[in-house]
Backbone of each chain as nested JSON, in Angstrom:
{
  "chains": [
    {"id": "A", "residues": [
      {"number": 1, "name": "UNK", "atoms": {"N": [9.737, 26.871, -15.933], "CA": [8.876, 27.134, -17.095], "C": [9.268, 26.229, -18.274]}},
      {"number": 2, "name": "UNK", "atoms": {"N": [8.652, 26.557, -19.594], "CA": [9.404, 25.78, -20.814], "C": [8.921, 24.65, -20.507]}},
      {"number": 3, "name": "UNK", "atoms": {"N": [9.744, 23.709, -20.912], "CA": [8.987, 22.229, -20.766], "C": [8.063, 21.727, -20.22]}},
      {"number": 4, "name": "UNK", "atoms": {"N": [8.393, 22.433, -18.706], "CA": [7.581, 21.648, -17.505], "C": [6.03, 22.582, -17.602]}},
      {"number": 5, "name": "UNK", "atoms": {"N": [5.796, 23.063, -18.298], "CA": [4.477, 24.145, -18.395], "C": [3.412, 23.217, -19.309]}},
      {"number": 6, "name": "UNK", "atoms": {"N": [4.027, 21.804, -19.93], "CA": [3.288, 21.758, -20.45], "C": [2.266, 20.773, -20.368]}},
      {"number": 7, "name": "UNK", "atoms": {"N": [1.098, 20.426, -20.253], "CA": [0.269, 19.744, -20.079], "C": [0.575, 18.157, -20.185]}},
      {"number": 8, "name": "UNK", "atoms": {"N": [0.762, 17.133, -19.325], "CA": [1.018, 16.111, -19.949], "C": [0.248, 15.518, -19.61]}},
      {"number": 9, "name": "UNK", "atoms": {"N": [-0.199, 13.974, -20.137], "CA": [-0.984, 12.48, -19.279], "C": [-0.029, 11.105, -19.131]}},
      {"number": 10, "name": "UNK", "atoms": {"N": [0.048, 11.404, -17.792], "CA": [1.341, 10.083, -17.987], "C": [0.389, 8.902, -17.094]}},
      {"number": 11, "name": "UNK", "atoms": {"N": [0.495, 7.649, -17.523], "CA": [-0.407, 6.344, -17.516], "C": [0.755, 5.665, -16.143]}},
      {"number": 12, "name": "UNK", "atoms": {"N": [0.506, 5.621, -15.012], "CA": [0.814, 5.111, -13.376], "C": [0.096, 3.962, -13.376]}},
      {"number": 13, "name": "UNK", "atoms": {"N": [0.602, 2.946, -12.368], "CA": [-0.091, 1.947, -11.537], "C": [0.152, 1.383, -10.47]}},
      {"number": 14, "name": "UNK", "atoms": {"N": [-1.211, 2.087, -9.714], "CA": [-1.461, 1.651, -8.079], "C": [-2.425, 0.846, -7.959]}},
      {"number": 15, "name": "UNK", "atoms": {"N": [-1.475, -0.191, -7.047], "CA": [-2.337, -1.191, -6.795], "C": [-2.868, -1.93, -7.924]}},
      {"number": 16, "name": "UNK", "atoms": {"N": [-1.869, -2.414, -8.382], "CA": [-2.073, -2.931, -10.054], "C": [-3.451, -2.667, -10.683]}},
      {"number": 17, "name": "UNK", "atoms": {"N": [-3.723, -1.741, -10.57], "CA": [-4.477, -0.906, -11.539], "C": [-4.149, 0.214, -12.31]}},
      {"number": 18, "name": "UNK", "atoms": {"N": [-4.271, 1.023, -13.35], "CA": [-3.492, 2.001, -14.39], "C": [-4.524, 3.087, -13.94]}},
      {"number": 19, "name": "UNK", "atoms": {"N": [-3.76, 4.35, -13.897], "CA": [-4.38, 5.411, -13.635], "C": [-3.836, 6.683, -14.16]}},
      {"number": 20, "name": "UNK", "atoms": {"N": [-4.123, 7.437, -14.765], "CA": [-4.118, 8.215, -16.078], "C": [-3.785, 9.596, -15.526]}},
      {"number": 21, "name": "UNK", "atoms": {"N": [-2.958, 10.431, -15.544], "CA": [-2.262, 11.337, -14.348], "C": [-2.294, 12.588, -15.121]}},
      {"number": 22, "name": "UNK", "atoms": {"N": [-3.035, 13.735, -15.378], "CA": [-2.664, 14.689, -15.862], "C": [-2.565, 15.802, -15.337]}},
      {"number": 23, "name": "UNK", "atoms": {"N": [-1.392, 16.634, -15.572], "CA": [-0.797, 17.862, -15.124], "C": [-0.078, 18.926, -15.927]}},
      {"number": 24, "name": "UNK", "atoms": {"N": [1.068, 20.047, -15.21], "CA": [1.737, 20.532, -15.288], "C": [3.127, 20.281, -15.261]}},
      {"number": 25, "name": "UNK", "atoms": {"N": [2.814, 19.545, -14.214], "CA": [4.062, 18.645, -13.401], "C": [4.909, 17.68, -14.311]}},
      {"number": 26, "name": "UNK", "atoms": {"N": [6.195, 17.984, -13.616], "CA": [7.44, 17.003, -14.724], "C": [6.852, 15.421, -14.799]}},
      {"number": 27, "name": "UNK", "atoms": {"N": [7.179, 14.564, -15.59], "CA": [6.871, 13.039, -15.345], "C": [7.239, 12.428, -13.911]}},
      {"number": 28, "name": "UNK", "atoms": {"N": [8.52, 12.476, -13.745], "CA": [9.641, 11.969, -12.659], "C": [8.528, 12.584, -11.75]}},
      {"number": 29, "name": "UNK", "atoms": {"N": [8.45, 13.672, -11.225], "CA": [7.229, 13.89, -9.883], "C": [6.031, 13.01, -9.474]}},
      {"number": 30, "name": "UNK", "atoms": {"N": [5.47, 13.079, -11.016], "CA": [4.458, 11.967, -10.863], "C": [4.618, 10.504, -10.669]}},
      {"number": 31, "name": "UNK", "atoms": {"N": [5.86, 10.207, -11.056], "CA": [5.795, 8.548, -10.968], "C": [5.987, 8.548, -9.435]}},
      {"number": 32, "name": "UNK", "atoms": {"N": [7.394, 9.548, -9.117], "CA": [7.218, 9.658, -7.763], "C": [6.321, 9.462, -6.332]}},
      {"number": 33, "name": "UNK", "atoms": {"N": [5.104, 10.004, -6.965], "CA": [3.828, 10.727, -6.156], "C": [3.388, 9.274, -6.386]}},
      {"number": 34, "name": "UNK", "atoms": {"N": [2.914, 8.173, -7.646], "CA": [2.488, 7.566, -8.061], "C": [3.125, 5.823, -6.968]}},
      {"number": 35, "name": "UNK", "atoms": {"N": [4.528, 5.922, -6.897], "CA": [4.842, 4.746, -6.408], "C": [4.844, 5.023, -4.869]}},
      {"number": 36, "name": "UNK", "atoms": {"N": [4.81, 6.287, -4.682], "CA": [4.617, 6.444, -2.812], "C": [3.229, 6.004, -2.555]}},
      {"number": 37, "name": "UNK", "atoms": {"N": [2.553, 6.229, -3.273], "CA": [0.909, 5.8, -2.854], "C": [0.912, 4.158, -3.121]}},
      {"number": 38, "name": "UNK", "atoms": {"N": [1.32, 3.748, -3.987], "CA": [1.202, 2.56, -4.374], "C": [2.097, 1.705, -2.98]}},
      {"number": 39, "name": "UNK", "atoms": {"N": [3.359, 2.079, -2.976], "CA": [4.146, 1.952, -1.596], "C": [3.389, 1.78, -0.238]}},
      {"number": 40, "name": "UNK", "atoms": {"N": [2.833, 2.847, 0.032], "CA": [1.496, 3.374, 0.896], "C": [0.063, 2.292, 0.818]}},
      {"number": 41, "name": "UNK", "atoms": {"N": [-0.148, 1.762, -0.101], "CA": [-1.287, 1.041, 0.035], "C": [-0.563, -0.531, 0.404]}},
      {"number": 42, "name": "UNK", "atoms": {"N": [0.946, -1.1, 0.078], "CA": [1.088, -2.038, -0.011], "C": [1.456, -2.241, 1.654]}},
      {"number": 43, "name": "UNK", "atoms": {"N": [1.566, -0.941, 2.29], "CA": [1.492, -1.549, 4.045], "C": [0.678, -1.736, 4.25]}},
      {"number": 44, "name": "UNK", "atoms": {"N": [-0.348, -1.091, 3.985], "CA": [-1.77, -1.091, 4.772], "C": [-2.409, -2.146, 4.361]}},
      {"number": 45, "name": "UNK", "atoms": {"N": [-2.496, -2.981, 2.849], "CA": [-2.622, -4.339, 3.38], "C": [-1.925, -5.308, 4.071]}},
      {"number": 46, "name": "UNK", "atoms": {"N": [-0.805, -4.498, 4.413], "CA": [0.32, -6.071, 5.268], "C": [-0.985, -6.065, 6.855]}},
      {"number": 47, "name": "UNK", "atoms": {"N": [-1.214, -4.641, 7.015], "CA": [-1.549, -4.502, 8.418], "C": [-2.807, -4.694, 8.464]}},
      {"number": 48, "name": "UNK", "atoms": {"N": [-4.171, -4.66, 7.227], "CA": [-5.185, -4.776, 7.029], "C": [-5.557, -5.893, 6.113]}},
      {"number": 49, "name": "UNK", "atoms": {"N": [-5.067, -6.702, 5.777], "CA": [-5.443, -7.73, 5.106], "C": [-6.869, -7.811, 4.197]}},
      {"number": 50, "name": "UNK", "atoms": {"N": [-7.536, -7.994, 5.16], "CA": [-9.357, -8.081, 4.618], "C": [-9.717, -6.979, 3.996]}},
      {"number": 51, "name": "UNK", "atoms": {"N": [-9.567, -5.268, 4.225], "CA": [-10.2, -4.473, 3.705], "C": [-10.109, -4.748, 2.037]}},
      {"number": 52, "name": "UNK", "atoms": {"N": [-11.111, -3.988, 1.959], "CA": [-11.775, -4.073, 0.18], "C": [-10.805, -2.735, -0.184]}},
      {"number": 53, "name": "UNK", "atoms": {"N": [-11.053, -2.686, -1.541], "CA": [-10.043, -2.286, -2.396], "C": [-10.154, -1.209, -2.212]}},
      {"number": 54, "name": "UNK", "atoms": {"N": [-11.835, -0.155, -1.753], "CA": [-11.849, 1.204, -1.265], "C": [-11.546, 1.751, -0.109]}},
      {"number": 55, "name": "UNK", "atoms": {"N": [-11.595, 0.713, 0.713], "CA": [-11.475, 0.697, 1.701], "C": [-9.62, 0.955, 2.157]}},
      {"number": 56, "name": "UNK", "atoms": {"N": [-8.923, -0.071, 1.656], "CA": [-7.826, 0.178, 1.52], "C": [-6.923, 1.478, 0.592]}},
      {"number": 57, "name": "UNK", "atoms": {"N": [-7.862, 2.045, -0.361], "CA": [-7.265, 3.404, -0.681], "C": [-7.621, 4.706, 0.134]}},
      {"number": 58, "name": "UNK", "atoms": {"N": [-9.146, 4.188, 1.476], "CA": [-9.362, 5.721, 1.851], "C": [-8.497, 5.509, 2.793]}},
      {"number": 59, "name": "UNK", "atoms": {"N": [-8.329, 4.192, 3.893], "CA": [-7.157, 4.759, 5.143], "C": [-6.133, 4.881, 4.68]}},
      {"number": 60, "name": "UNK", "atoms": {"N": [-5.378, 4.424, 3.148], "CA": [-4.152, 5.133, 2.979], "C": [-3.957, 6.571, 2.894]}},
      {"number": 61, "name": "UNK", "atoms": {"N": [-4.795, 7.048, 2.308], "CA": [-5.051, 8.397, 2.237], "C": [-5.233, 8.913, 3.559]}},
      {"number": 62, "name": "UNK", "atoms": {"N": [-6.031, 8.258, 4.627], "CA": [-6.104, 9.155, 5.564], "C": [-4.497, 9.062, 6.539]}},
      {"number": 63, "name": "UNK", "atoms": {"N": [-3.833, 7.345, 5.613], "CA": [-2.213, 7.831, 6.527], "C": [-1.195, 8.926, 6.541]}},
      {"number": 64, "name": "UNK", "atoms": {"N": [-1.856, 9.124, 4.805], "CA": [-0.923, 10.313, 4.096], "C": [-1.228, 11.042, 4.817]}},
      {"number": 65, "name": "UNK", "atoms": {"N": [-2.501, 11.266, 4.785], "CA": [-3.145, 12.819, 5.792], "C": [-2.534, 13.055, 7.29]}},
      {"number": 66, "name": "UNK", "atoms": {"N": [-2.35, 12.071, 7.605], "CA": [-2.188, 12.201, 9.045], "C": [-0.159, 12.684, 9.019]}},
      {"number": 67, "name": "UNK", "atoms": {"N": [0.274, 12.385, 8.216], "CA": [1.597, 13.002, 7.749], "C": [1.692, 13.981, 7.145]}},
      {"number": 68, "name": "UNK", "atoms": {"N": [0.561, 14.514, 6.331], "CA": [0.683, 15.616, 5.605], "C": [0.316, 16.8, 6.932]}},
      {"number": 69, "name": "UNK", "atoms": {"N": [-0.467, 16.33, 7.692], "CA": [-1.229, 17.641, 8.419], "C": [0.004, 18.088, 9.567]}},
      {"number": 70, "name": "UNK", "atoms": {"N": [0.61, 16.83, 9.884], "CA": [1.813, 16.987, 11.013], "C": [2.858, 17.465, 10.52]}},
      {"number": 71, "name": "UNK", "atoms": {"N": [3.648, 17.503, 9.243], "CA": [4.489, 18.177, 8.732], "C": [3.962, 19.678, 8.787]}},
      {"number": 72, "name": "UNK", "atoms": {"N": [3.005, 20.1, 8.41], "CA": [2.514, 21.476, 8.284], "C": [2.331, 21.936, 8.798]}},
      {"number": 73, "name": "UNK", "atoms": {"N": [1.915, 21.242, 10.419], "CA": [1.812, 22.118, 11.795], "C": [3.282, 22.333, 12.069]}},
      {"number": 74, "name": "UNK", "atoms": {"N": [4.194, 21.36, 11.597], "CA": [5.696, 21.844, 12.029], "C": [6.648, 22.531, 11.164]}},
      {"number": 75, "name": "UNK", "atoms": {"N": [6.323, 22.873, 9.938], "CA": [7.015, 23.68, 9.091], "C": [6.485, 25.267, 9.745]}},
      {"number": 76, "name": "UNK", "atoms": {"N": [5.0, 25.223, 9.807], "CA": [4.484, 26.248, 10.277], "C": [5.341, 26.78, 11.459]}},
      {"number": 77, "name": "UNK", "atoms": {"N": [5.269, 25.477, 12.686], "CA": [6.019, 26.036, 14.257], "C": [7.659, 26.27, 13.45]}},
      {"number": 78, "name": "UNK", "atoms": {"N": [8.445, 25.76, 12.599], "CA": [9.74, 26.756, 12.555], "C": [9.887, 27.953, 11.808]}},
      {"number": 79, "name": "UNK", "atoms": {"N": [8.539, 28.084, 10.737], "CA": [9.001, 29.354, 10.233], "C": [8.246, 30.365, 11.635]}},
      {"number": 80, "name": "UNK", "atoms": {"N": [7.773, 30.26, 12.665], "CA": [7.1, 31.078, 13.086], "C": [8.466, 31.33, 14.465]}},
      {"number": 81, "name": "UNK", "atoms": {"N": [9.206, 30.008, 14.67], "CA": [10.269, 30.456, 15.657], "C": [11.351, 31.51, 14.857]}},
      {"number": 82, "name": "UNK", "atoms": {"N": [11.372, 31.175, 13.52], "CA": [12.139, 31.582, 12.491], "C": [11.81, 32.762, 12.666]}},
      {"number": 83, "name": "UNK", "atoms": {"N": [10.594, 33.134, 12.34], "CA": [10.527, 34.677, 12.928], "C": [10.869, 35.942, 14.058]}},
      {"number": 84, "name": "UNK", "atoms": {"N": [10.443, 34.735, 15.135], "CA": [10.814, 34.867, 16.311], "C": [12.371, 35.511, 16.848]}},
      {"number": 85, "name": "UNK", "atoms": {"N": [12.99, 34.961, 15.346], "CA": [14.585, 34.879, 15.673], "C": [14.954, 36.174, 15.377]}},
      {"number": 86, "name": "UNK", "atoms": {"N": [14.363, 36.866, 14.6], "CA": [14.665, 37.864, 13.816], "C": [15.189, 39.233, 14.142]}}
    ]},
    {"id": "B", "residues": [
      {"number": 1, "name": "UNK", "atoms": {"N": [2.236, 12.652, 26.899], "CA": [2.208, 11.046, 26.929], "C": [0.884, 11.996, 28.067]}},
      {"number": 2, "name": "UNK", "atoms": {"N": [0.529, 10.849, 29.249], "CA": [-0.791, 10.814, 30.014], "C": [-1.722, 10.4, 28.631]}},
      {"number": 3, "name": "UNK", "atoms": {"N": [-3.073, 10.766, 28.897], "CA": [-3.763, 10.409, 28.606], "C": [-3.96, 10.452, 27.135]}},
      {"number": 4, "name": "UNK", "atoms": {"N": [-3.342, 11.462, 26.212], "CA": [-2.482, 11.167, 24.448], "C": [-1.75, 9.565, 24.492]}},
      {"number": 5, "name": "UNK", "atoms": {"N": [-1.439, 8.904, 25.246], "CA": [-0.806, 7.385, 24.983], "C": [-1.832, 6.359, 25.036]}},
      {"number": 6, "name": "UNK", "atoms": {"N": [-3.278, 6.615, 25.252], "CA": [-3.76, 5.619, 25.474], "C": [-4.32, 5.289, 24.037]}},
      {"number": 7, "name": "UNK", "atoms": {"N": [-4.172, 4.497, 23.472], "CA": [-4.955, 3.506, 22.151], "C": [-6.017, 3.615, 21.853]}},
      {"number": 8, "name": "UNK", "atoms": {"N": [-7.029, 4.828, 21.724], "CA": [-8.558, 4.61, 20.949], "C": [-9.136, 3.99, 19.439]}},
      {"number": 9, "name": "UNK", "atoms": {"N": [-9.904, 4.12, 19.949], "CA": [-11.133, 3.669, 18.387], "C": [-12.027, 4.676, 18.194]}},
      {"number": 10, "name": "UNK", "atoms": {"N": [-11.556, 5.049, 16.795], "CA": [-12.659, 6.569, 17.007], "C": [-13.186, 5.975, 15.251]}},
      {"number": 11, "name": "UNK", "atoms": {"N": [-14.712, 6.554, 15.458], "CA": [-15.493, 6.003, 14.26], "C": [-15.748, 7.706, 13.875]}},
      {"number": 12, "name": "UNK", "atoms": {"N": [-15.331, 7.133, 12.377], "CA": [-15.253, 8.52, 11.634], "C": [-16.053, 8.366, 10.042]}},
      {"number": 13, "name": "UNK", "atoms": {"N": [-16.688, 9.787, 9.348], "CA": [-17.123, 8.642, 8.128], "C": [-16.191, 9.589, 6.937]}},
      {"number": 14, "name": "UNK", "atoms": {"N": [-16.218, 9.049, 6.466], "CA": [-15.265, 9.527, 4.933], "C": [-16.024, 8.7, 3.886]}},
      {"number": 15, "name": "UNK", "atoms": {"N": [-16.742, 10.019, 2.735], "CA": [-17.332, 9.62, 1.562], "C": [-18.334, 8.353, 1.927]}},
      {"number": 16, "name": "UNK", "atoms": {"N": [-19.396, 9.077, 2.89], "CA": [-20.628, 8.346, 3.153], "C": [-20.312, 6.533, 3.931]}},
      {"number": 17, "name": "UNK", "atoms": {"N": [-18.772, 6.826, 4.416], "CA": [-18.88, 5.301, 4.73], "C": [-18.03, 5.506, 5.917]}},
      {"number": 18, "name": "UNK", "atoms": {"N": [-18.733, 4.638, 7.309], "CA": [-18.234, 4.856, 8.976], "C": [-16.274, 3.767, 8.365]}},
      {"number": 19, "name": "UNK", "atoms": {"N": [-15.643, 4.462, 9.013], "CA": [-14.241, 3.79, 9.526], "C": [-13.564, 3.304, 10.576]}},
      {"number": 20, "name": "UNK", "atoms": {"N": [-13.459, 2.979, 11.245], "CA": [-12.334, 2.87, 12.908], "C": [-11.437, 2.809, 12.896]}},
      {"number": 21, "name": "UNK", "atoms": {"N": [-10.734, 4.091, 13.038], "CA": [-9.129, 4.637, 13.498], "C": [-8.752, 4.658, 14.581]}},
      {"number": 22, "name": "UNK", "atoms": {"N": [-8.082, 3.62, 15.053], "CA": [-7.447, 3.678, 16.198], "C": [-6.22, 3.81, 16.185]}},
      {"number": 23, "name": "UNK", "atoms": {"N": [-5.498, 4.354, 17.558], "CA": [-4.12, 4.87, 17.188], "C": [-4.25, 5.772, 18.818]}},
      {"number": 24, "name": "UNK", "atoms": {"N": [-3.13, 5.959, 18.845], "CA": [-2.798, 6.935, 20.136], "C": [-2.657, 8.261, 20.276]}},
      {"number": 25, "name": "UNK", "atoms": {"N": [-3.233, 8.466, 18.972], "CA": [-3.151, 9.952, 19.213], "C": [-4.448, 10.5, 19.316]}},
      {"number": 26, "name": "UNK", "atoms": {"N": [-4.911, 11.997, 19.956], "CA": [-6.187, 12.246, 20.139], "C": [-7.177, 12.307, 19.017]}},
      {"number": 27, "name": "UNK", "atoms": {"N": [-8.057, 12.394, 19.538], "CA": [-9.501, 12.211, 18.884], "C": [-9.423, 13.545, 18.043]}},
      {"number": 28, "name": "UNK", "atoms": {"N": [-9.142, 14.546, 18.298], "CA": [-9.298, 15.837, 17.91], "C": [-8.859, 15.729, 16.534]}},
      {"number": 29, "name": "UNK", "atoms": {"N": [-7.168, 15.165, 16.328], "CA": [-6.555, 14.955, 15.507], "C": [-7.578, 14.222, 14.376]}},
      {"number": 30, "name": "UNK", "atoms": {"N": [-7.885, 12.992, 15.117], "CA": [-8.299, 11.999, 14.238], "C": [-9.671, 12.491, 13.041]}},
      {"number": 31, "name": "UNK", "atoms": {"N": [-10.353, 13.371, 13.872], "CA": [-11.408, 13.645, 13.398], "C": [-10.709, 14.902, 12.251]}},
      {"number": 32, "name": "UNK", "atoms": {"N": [-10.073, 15.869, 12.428], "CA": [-9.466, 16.736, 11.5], "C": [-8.731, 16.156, 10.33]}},
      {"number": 33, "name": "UNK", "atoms": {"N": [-7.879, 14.51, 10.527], "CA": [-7.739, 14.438, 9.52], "C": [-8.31, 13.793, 8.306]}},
      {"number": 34, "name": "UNK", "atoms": {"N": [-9.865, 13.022, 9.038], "CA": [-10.824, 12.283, 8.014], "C": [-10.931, 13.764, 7.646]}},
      {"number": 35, "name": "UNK", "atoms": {"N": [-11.794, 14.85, 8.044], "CA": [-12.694, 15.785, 7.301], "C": [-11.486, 16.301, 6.336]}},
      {"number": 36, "name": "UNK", "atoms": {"N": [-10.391, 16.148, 6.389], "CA": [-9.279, 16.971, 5.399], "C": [-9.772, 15.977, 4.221]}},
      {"number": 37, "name": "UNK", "atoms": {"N": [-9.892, 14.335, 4.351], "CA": [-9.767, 13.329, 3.414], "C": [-11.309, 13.492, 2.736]}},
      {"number": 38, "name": "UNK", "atoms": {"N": [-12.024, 13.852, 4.025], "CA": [-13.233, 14.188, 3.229], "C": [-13.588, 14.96, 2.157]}},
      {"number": 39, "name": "UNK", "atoms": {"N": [-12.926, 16.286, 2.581], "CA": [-13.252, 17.06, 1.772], "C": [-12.551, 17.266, 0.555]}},
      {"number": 40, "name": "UNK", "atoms": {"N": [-11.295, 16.762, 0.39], "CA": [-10.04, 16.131, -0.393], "C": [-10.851, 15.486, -1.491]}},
      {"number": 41, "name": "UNK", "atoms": {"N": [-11.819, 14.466, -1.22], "CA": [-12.935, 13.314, -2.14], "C": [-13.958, 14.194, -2.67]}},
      {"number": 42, "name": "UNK", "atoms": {"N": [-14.147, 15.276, -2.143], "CA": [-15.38, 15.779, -2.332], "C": [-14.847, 16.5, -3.72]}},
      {"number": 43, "name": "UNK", "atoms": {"N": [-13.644, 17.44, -3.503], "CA": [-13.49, 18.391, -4.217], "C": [-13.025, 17.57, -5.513]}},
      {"number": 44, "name": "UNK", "atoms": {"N": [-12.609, 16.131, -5.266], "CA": [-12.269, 15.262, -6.722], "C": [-13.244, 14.557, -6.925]}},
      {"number": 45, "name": "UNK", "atoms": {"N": [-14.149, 14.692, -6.815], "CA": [-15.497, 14.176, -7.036], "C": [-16.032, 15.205, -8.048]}},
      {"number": 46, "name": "UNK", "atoms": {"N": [-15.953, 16.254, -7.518], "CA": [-16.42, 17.84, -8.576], "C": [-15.855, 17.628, -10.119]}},
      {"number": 47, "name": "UNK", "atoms": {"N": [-14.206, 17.46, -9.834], "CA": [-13.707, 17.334, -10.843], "C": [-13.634, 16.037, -11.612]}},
      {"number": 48, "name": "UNK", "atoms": {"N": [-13.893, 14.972, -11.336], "CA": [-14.375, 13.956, -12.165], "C": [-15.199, 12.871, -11.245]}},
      {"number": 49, "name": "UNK", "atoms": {"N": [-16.36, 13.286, -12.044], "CA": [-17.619, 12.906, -11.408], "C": [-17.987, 11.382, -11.941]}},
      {"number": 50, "name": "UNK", "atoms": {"N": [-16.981, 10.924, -12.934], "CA": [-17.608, 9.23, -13.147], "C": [-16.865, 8.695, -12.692]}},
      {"number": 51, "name": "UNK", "atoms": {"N": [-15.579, 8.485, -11.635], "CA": [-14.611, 7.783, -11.035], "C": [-15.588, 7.16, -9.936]}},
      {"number": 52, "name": "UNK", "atoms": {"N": [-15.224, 5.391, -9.996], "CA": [-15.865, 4.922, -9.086], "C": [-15.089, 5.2, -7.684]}},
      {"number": 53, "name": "UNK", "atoms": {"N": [-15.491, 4.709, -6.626], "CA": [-15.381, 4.899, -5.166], "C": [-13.95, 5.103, -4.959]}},
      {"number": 54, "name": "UNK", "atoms": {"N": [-13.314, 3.269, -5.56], "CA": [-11.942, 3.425, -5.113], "C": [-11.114, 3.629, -6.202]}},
      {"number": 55, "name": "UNK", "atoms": {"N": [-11.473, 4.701, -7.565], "CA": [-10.688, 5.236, -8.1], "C": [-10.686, 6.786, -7.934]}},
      {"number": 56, "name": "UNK", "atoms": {"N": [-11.786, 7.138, -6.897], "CA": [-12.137, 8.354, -6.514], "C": [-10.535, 8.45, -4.964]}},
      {"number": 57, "name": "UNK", "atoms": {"N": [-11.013, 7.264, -4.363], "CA": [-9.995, 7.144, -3.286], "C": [-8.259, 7.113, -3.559]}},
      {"number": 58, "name": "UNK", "atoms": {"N": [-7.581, 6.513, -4.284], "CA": [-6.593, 6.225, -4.833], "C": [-6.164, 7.612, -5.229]}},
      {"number": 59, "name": "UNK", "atoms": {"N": [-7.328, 8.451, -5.856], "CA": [-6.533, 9.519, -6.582], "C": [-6.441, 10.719, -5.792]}},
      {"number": 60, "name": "UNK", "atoms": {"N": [-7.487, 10.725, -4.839], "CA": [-6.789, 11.613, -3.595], "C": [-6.261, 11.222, -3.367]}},
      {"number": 61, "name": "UNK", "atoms": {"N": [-6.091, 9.96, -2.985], "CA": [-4.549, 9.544, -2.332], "C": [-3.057, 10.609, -3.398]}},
      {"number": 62, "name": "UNK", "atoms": {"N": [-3.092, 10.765, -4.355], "CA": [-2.616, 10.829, -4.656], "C": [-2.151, 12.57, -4.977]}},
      {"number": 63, "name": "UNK", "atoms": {"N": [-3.66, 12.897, -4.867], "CA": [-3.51, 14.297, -4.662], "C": [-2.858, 14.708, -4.038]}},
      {"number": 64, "name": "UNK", "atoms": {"N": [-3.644, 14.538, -2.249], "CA": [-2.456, 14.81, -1.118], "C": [-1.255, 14.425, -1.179]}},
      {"number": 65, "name": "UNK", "atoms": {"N": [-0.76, 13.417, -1.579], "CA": [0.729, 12.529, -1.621], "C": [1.261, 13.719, -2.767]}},
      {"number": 66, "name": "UNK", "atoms": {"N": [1.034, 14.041, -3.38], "CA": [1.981, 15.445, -4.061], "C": [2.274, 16.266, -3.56]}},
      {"number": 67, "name": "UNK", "atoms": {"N": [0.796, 17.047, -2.219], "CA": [1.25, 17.66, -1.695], "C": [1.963, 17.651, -0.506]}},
      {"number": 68, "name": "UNK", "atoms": {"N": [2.03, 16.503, -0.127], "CA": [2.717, 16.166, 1.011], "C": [4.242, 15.919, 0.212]}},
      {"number": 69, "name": "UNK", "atoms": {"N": [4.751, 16.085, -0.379], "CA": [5.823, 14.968, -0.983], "C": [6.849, 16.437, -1.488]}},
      {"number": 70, "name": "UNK", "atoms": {"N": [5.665, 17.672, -2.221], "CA": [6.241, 18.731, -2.117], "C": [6.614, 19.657, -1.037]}},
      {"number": 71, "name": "UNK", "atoms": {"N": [6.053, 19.69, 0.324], "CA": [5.956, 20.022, 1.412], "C": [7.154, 19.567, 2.533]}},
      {"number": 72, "name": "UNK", "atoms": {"N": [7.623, 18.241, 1.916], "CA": [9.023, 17.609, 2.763], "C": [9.323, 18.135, 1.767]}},
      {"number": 73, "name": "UNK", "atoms": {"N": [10.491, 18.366, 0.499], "CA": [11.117, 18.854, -0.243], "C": [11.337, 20.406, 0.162]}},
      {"number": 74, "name": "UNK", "atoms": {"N": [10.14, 20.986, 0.263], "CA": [9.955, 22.598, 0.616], "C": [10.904, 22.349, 2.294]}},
      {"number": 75, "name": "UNK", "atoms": {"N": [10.258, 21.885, 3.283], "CA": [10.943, 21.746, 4.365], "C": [12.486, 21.451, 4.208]}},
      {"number": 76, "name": "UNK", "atoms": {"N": [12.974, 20.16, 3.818], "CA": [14.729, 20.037, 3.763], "C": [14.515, 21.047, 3.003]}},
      {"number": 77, "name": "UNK", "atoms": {"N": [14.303, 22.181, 2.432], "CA": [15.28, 23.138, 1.433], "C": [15.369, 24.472, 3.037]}},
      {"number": 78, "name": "UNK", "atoms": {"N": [14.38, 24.235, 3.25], "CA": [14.29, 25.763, 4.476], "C": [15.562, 25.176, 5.53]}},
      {"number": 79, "name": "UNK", "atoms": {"N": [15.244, 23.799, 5.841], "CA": [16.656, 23.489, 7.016], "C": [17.669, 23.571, 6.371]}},
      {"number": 80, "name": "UNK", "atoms": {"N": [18.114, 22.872, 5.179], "CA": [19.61, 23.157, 4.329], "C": [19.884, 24.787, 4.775]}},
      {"number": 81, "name": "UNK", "atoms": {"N": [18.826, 25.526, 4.013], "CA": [19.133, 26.98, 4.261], "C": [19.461, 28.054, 5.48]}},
      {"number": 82, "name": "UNK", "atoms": {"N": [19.157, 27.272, 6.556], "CA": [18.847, 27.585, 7.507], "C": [20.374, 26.858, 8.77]}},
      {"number": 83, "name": "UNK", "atoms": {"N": [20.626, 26.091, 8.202], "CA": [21.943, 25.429, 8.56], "C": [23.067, 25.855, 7.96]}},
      {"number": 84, "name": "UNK", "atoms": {"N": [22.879, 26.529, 6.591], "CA": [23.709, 27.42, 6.259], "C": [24.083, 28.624, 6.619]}},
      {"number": 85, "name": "UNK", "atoms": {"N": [23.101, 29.075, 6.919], "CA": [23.097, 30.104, 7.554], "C": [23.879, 30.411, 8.998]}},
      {"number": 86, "name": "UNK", "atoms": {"N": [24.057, 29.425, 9.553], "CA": [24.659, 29.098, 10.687], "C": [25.94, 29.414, 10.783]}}
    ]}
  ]
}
């Protein structure tokens, strides 16, 4: 609570472009969140070269996705062995 | 492995535009995780409706990438705990 409650806009850049970030959330999270994507787009042109600039932010997103959805099926399978244990 | 190892091309559309994801993992997958990205664009589309395409894209990217980013953090804290426990 306290600090981190409070509304901020902190100014990021992905893909050398500036993008204007507002939340709840501490700064440090966001730059965080901010240079993994930016990180994230700079493979996908090593491996995609040609795609256009939207193009290259939706399959990053769909790489994230494809990591976000597989972590969650497996946090899910240990809290459910976790249970199991009980 | 069998027939999960073989290399497809699966055409998927995300935010009105066809993609080709290929990769070795099933189709099932592939298609669950555009509609996550889909609907990811859709719901930041609601919330700011003058972001062009690939500042619409970037910032889901960025959406999910928080929540994915909090989700490994959440995970190492359950194994730390859970190894302690040991």
């Amino acid at each position: 609570m306290g600090e981190d409650q409070i509304k901020r806009r902190t100014t990021v850049t992905i893909n050398s472009q500036s993008y204007v970030i507002s939340g709840k959330v501490d700064v440090g999270h966001i730059h965080e969140v901010a240079n993994f994507v930016d990180q994230k787009m700079k493979e996908m042109r090593k491996i995609s070269p040609y795609l256009d600039k939207t193009q290259l932010a939706v399959l990053t997103a769909v790489n994230i996705s494809d990591e976000y959805l597989r972590l969650k099926k497996q946090l899910e399978q240990e809290r459910q062995k976790k249970d199991g244990e009980k």
